[in-house]
Gaussian input, Z-matrix of N, CA and C with variables (Angstrom, degrees):
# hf/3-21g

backbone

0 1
 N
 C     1     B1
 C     2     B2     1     A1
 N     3     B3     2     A2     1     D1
 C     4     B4     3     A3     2     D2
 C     5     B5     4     A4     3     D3
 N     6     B6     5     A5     4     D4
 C     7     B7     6     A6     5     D5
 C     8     B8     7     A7     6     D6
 N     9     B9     8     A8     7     D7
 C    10    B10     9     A9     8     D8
 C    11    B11    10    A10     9     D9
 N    12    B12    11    A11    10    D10
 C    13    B13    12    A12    11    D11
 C    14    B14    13    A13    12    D12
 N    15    B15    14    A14    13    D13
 C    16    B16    15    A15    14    D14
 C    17    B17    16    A16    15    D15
 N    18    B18    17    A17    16    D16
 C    19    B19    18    A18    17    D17
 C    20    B20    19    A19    18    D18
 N    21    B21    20    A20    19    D19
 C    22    B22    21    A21    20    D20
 C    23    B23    22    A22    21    D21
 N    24    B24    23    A23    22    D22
 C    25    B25    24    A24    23    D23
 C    26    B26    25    A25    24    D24
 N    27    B27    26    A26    25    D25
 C    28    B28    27    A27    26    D26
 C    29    B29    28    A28    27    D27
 N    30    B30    29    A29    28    D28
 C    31    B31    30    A30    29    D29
 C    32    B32    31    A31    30    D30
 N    33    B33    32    A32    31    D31
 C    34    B34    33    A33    32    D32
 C    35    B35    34    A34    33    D33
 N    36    B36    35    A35    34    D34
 C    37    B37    36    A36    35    D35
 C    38    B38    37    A37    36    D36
 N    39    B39    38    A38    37    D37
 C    40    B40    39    A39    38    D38
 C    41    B41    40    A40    39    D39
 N    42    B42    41    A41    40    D40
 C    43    B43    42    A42    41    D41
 C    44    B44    43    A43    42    D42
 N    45    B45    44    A44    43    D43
 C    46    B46    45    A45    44    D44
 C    47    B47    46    A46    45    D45
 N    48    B48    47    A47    46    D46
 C    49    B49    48    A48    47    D47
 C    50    B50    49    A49    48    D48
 N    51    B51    50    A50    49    D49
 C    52    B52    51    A51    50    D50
 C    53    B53    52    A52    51    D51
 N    54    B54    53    A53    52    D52
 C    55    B55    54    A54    53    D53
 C    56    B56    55    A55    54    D54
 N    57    B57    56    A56    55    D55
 C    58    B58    57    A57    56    D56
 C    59    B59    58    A58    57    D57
 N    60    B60    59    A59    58    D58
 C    61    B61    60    A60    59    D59
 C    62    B62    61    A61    60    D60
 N    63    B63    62    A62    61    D61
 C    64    B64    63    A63    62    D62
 C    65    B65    64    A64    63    D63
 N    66    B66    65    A65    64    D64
 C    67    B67    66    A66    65    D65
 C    68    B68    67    A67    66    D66
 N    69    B69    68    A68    67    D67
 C    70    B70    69    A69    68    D68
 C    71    B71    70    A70    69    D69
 N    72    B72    71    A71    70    D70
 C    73    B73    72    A72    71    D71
 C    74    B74    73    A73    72    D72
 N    75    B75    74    A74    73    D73
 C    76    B76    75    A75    74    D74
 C    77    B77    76    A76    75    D75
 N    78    B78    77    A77    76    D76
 C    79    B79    78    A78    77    D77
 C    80    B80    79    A79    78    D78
 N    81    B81    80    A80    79    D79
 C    82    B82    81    A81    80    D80
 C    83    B83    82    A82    81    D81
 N    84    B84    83    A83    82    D82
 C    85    B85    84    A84    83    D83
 C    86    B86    85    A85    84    D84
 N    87    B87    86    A86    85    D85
 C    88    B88    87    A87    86    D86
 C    89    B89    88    A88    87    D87
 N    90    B90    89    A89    88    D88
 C    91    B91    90    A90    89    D89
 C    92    B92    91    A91    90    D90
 N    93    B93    92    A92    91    D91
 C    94    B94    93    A93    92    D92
 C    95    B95    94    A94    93    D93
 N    96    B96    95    A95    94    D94
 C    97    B97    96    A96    95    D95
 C    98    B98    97    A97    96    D96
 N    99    B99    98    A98    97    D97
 C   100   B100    99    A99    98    D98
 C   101   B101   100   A100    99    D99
 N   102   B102   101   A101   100   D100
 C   103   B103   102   A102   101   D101
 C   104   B104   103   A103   102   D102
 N   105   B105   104   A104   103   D103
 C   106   B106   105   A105   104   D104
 C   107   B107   106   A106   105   D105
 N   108   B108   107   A107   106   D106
 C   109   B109   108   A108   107   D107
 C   110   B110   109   A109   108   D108
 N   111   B111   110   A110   109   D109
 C   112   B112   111   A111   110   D110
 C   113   B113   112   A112   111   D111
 N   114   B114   113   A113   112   D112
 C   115   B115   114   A114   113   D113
 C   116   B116   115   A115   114   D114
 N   117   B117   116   A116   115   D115
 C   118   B118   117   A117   116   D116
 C   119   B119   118   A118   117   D117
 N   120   B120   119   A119   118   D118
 C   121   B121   120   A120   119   D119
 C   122   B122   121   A121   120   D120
 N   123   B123   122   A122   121   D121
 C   124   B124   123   A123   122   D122
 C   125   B125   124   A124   123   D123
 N   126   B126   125   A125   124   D124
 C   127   B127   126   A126   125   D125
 C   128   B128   127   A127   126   D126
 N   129   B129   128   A128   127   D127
 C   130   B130   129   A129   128   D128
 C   131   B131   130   A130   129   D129
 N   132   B132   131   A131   130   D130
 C   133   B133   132   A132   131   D131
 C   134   B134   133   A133   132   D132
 N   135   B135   134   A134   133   D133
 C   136   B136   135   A135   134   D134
 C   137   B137   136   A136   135   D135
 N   138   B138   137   A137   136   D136
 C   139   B139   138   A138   137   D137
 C   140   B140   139   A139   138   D138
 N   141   B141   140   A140   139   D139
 C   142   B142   141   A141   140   D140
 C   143   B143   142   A142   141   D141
 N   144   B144   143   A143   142   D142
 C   145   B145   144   A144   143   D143
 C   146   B146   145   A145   144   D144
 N   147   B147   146   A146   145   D145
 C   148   B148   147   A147   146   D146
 C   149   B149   148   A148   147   D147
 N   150   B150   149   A149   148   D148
 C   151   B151   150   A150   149   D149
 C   152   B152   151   A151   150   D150
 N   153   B153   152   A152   151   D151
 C   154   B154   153   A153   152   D152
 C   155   B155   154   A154   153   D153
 N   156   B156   155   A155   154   D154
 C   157   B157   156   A156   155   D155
 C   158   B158   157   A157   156   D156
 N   159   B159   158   A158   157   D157
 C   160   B160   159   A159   158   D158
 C   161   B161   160   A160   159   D159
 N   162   B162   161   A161   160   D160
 C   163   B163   162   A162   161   D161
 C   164   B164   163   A163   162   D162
 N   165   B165   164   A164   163   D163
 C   166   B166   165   A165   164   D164
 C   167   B167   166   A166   165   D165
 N   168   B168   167   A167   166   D166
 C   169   B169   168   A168   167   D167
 C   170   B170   169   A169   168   D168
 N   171   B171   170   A170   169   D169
 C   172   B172   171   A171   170   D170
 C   173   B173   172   A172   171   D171
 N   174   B174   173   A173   172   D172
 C   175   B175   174   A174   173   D173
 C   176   B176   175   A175   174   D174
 N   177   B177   176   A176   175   D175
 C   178   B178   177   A177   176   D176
 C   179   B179   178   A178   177   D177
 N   180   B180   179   A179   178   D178
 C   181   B181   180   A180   179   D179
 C   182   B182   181   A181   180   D180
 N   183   B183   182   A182   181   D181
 C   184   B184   183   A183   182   D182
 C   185   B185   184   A184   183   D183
 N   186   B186   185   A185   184   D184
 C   187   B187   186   A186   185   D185
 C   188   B188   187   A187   186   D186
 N   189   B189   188   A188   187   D187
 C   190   B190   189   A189   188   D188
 C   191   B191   190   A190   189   D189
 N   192   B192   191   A191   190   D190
 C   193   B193   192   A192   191   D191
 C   194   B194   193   A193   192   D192
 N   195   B195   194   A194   193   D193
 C   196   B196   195   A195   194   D194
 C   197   B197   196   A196   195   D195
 N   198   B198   197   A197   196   D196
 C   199   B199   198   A198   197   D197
 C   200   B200   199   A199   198   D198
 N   201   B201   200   A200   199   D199
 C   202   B202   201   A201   200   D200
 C   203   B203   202   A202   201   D201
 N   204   B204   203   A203   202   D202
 C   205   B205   204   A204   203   D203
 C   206   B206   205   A205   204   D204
 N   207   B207   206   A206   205   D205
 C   208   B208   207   A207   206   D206
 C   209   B209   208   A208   207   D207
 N   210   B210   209   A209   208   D208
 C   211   B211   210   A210   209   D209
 C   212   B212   211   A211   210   D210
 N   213   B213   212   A212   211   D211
 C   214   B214   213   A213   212   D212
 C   215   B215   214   A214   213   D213
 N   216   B216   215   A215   214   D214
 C   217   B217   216   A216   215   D215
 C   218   B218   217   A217   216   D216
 N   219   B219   218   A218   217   D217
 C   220   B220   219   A219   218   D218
 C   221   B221   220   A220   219   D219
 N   222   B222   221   A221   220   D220
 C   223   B223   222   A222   221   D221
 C   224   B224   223   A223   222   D222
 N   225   B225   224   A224   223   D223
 C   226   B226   225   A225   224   D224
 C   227   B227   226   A226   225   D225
 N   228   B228   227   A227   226   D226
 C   229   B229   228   A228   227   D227
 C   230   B230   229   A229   228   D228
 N   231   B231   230   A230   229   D229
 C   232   B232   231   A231   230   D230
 C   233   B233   232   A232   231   D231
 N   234   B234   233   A233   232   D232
 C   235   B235   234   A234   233   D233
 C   236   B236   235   A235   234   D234
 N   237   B237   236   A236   235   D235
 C   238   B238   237   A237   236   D236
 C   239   B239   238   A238   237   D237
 N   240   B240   239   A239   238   D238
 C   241   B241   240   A240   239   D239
 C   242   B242   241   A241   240   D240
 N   243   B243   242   A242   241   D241
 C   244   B244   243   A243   242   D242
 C   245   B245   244   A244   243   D243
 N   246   B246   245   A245   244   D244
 C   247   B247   246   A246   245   D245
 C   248   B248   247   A247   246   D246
 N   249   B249   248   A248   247   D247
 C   250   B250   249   A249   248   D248
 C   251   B251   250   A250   249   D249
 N   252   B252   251   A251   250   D250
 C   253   B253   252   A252   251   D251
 C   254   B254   253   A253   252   D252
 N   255   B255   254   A254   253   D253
 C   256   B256   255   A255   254   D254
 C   257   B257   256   A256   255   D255
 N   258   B258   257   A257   256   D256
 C   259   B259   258   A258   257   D257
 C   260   B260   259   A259   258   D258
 N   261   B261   260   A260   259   D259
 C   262   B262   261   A261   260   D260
 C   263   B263   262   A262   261   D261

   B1=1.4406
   B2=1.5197
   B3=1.5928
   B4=1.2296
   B5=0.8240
   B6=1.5569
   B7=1.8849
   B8=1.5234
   B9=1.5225
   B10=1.0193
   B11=1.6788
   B12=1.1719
   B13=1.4940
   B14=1.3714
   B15=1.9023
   B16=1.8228
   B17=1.2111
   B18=1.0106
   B19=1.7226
   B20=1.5423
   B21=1.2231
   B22=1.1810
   B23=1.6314
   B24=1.2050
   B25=1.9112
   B26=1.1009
   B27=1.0709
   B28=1.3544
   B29=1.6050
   B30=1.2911
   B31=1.0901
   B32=1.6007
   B33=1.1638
   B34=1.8289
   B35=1.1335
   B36=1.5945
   B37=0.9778
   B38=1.5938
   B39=1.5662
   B40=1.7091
   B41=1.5567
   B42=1.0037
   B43=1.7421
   B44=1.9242
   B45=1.0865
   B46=1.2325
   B47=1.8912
   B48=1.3840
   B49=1.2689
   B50=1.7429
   B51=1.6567
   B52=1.5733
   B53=1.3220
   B54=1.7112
   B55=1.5209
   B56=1.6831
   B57=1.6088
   B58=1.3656
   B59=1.5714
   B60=1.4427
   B61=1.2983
   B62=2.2170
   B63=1.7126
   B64=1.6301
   B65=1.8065
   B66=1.2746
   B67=1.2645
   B68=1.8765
   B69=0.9185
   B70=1.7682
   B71=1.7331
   B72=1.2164
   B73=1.7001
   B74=1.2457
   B75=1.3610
   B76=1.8365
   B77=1.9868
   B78=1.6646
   B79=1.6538
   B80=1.3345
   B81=1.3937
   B82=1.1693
   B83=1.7686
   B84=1.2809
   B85=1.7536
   B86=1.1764
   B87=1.3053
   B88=1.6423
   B89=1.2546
   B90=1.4423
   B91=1.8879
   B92=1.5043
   B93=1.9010
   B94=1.8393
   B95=1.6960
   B96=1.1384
   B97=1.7141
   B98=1.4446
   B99=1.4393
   B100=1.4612
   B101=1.7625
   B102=1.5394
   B103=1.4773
   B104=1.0118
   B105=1.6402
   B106=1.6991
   B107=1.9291
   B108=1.3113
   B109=1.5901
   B110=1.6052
   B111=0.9350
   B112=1.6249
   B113=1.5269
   B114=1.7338
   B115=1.6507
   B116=1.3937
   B117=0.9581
   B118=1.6809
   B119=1.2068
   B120=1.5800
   B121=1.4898
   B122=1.5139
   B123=1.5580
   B124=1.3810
   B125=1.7236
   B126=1.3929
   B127=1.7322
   B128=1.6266
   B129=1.2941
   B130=1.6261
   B131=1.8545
   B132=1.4743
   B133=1.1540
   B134=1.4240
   B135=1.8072
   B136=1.4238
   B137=1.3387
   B138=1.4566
   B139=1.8692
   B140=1.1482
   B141=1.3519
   B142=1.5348
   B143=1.3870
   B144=1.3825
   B145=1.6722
   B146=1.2248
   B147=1.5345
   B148=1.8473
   B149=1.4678
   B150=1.1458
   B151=1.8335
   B152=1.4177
   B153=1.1834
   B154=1.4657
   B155=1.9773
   B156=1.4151
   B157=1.4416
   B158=1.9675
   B159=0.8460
   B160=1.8414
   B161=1.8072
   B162=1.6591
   B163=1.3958
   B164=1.6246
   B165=1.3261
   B166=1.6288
   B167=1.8424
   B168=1.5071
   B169=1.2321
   B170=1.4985
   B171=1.5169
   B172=1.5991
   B173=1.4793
   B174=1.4776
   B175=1.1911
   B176=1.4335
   B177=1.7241
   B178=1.7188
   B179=1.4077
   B180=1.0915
   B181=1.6486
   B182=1.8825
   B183=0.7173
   B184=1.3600
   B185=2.0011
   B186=1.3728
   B187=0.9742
   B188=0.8774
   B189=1.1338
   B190=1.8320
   B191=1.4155
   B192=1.2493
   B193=1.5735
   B194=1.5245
   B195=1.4530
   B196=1.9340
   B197=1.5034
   B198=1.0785
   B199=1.8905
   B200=1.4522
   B201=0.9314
   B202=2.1358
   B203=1.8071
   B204=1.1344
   B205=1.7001
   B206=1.3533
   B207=1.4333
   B208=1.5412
   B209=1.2741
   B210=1.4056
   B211=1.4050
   B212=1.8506
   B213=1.1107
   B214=1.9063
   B215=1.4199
   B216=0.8633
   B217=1.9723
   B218=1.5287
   B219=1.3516
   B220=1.5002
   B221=1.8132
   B222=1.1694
   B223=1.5989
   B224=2.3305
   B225=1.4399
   B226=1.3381
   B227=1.5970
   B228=1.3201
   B229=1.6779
   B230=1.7846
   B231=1.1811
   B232=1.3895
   B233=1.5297
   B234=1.8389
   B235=1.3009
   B236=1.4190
   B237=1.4516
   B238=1.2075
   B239=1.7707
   B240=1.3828
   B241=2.0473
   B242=1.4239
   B243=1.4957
   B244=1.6930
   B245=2.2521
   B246=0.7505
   B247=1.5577
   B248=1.4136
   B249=1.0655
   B250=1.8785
   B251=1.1848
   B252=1.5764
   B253=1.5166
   B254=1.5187
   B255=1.5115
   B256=1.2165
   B257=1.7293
   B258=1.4776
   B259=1.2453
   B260=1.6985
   B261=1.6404
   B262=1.2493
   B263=1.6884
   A1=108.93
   A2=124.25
   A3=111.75
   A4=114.65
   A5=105.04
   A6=110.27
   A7=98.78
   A8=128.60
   A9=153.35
   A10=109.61
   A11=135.36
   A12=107.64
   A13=108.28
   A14=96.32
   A15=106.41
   A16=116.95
   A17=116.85
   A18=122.49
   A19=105.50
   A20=123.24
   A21=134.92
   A22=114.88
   A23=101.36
   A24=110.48
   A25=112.47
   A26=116.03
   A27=127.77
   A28=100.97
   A29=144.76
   A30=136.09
   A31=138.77
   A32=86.99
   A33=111.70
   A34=110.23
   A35=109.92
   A36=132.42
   A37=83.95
   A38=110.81
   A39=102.12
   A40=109.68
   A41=130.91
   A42=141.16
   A43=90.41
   A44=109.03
   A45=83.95
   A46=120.80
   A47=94.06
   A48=125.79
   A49=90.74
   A50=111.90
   A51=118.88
   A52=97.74
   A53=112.12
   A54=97.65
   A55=129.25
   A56=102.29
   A57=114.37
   A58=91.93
   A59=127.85
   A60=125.74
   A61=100.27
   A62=87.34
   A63=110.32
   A64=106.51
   A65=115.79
   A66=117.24
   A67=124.43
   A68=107.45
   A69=140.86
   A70=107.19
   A71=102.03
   A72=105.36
   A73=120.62
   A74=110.59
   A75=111.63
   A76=122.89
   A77=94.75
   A78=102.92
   A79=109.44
   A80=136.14
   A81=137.22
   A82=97.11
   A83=108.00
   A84=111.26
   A85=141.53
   A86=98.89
   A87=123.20
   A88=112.87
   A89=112.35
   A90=118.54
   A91=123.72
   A92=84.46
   A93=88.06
   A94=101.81
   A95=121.25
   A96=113.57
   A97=103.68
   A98=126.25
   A99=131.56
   A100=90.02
   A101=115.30
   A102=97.36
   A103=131.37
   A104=115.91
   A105=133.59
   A106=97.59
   A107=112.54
   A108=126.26
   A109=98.04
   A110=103.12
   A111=106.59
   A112=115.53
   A113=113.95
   A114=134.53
   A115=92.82
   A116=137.16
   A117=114.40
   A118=139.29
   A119=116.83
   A120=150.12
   A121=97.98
   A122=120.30
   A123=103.68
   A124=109.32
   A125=108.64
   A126=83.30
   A127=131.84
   A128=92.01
   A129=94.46
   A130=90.90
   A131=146.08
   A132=124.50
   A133=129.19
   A134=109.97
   A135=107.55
   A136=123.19
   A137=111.97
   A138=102.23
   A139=113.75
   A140=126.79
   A141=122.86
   A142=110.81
   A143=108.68
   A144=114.87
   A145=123.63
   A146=121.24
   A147=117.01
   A148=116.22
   A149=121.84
   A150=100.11
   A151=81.66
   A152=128.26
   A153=116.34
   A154=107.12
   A155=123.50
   A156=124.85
   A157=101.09
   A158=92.96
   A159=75.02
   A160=103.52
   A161=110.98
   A162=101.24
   A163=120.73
   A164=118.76
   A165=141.66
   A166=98.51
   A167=114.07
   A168=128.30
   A169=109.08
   A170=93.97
   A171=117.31
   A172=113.20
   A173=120.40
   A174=117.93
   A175=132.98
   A176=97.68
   A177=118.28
   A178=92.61
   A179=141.18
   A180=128.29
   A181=93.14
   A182=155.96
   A183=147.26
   A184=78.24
   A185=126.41
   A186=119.96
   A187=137.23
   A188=138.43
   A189=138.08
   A190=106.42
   A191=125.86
   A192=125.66
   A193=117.96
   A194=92.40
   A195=110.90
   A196=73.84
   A197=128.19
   A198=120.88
   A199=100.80
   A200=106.14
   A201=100.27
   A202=121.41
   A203=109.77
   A204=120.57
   A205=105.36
   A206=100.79
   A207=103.60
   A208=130.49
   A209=102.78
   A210=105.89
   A211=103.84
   A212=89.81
   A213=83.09
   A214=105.34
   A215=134.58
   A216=128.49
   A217=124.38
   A218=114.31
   A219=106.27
   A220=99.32
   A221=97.53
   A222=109.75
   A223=81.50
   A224=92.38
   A225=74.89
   A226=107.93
   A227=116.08
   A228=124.72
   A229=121.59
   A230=102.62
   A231=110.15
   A232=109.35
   A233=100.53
   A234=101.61
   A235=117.96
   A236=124.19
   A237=116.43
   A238=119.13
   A239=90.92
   A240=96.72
   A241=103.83
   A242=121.55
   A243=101.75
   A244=76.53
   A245=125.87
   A246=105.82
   A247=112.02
   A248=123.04
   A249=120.23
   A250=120.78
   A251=102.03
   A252=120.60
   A253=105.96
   A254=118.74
   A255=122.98
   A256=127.79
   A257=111.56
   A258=118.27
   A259=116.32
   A260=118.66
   A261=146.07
   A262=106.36
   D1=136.84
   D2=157.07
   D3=-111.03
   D4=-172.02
   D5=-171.95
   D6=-134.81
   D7=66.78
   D8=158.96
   D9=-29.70
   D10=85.95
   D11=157.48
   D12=-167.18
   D13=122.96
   D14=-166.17
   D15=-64.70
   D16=-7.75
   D17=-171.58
   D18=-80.31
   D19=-49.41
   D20=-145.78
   D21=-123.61
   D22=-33.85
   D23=-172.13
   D24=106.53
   D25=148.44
   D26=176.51
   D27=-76.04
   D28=-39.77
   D29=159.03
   D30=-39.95
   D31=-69.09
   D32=142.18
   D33=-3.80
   D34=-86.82
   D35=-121.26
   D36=-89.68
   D37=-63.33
   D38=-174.12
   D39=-48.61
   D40=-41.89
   D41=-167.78
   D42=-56.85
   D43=-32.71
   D44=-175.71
   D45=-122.80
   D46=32.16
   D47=-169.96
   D48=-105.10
   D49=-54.11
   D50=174.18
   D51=-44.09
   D52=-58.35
   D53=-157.03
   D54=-69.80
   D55=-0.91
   D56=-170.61
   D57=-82.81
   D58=-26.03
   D59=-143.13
   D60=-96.91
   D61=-45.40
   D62=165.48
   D63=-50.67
   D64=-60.54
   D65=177.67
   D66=-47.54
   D67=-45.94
   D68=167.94
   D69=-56.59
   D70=-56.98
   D71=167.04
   D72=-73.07
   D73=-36.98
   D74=167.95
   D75=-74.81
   D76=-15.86
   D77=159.79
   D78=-83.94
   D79=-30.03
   D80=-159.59
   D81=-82.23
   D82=-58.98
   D83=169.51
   D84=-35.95
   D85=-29.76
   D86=-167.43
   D87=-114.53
   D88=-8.42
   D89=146.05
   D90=-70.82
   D91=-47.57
   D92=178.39
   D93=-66.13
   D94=-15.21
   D95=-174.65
   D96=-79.19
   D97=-16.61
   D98=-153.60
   D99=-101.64
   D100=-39.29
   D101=167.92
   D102=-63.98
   D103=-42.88
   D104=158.86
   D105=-18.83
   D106=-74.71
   D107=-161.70
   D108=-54.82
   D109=-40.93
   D110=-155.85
   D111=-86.06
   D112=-13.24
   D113=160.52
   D114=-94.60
   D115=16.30
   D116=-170.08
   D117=27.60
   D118=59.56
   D119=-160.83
   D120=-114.18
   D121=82.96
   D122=172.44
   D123=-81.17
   D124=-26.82
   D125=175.11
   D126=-82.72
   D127=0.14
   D128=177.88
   D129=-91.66
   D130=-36.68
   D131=168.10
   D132=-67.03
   D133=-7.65
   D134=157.17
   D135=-102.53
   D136=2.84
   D137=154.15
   D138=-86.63
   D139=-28.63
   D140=173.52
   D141=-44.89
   D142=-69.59
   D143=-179.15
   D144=-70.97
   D145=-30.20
   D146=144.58
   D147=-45.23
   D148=-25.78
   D149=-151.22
   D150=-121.78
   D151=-58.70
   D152=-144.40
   D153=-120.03
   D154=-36.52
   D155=-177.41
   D156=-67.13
   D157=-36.89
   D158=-165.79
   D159=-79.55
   D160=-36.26
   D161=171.25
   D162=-75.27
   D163=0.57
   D164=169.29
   D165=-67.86
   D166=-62.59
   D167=178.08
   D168=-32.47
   D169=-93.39
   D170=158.50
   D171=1.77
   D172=-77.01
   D173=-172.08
   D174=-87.98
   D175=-1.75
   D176=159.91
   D177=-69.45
   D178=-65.18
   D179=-151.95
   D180=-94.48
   D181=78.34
   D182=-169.39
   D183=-169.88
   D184=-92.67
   D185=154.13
   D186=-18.40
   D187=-58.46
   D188=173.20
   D189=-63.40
   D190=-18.30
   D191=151.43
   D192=-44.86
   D193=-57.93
   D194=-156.18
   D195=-72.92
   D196=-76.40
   D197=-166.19
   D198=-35.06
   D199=-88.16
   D200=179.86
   D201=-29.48
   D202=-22.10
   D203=170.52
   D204=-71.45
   D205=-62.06
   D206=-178.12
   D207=-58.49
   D208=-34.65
   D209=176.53
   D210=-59.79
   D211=-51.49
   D212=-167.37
   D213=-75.41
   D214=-16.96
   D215=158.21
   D216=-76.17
   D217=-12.11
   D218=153.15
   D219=91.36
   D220=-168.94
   D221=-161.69
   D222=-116.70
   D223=146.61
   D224=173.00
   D225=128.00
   D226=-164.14
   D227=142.85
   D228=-31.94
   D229=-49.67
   D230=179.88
   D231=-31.35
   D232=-66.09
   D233=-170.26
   D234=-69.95
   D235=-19.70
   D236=167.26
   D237=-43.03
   D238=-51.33
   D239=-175.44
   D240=-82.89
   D241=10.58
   D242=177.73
   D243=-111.41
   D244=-21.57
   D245=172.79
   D246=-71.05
   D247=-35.42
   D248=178.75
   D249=-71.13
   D250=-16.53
   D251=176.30
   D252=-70.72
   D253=-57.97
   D254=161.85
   D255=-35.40
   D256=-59.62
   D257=177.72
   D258=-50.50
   D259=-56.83
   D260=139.70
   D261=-17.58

């Protein structure tokens, strides 16, 4: 698959294609957590948020970093030195 798009970068563009997808899984979690509450299942609402809501969190703001980097480094060279940054 690519992530084709002149406006924005192909970097860009997937980084914030993840975050549409991270966001979607962290709505999807936090419904199944709302049935948990609503059967009165406290250990299935503390494996939800043990196992999967706080590392859901985590990688919503972890991303919205790399998106905010990218944005201000541009299409180009930029992204070359924000990937070595990563590797680094």
């Amino acid at each position: 698959m690519e992530f084709d798009h002149s406006e924005k970068g192909d970097t860009l563009y997937s980084m914030e294609l993840t975050l549409a997808l991270e966001r979607l899984v962290n709505e999807k979690l936090l419904s199944l957590h709302q049935v948990a509450v609503d059967n009165n299942d406290p250990e299935m609402c503390d494996f939800i948020e043990r196992e999967y809501l706080y590392e859901q969190v985590e990688a919503i703001k972890k991303i919205s970093m790399y998106i905010s980097q990218l944005r201000r480094v541009g299409k180009g060279h930029g992204v070359h030195h924000f990937d070595l940054q990563l590797q680094g």
